[in-house]
C-alpha positions in Angstrom: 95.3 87.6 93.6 92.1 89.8 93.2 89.6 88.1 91.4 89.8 90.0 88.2 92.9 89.4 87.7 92.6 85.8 88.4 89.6 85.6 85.7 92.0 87.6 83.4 94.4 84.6 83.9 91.9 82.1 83.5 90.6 83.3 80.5 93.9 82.5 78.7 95.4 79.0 77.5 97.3 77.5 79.6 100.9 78.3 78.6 99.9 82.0 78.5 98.4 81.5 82.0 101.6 80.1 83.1 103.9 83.0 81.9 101.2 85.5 83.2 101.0 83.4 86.9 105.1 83.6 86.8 104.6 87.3 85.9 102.3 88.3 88.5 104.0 86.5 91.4 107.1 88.0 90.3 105.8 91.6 90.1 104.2 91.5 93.3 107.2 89.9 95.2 109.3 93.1 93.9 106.9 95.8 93.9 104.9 94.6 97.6 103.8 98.5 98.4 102.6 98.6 94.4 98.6 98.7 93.9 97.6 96.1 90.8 94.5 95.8 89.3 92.7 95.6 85.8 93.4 98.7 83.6 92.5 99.0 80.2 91.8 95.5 80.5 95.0 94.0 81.5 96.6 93.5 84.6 99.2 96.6 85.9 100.8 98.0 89.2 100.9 101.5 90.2 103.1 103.2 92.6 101.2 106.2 94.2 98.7 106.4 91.1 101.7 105.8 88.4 101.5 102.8 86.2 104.8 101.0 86.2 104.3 97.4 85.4 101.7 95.2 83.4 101.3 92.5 80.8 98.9 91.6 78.3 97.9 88.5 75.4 98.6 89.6 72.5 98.0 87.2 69.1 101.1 85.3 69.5 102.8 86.3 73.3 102.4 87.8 76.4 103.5 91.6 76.6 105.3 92.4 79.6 105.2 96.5 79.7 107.0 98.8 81.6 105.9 102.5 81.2 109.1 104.3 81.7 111.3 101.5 80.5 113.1 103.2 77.4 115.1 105.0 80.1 115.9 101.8 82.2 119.1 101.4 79.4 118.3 97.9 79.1 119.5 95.9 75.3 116.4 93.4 76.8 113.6 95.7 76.4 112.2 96.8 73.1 110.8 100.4 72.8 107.1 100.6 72.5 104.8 103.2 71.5 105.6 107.0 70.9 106.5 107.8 75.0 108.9 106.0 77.0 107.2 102.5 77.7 109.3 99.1 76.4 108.7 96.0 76.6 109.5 92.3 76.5 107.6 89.8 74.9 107.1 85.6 76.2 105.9 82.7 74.1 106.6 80.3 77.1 107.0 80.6 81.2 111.0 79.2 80.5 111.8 82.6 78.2 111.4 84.7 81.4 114.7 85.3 83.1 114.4 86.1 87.2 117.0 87.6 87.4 116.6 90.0 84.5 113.1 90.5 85.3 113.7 91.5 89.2 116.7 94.1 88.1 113.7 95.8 85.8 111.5 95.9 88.2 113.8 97.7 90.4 114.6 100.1 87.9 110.8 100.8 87.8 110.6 101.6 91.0 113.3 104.1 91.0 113.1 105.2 87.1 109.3 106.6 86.2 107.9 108.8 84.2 104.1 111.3 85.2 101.9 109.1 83.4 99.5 109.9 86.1 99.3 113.1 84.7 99.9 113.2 81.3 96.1 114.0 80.0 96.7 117.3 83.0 99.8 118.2 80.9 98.4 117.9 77.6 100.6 115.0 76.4 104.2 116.3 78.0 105.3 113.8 80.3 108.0 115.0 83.1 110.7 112.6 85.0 109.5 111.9 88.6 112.2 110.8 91.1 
């Protein structure tokens, strides 16, 4: 674990460090060839310069996010924001479902959206893959 994120993590209480410590070890078991790092001040993976995956504390939960997850077709995921990101919230490390977790994950691998270059295209974002 790169030592921002680990100071990310240790900078929450610890049931929030324990979803994000699932999270993180989950993420990177599914997504090995994925680069992670802090952006916009919470932890996310990118596949060749994409953002895909990431979570973040937020007042009550942690916020796992997935950029192009409104077209995974998943009744789990909740759509956020006005492009195609959705995303699943946790009060507690036993609310996250493995199973459920690693068939999104795959689907973010193989589902994505240009959020690399959606500044370039003036807001538009195009399917990739």
């Amino acid at each position: 674990m790169k030592e921002e994120i680990k100071a990310y993590h240790q900078a929450l209480a610890a049931s929030d460090q324990e979803i994000c410590d699932l999270l993180f070890h989950e993420i990177c078991l599914q997504l090995p060839e994925a680069e992670n790092k802090i952006w916009h001040r919470h932890p996310v993976w990118f596949l060749d310069g994409n953002p895909v995956a990431g979570y973040s504390k937020l007042k009550n939960c942690i916020r796992l996010l997935f950029w192009s997850g409104q077209s995974f077709d998943e009744a789990g995921l909740a759509p956020e924001g006005s492009f195609k990101a959705a995303e699943k919230r946790y009060t507690t490390a036993e609310e996250v479902n493995k199973n459920e977790l690693k068939r999104w994950l795959g689907k973010a691998k193989t589902i994505q959206w240009d959020y690399k270059n959606i500044v370039k295209r003036k807001g538009v974002l195009e399917r990739l893959l």
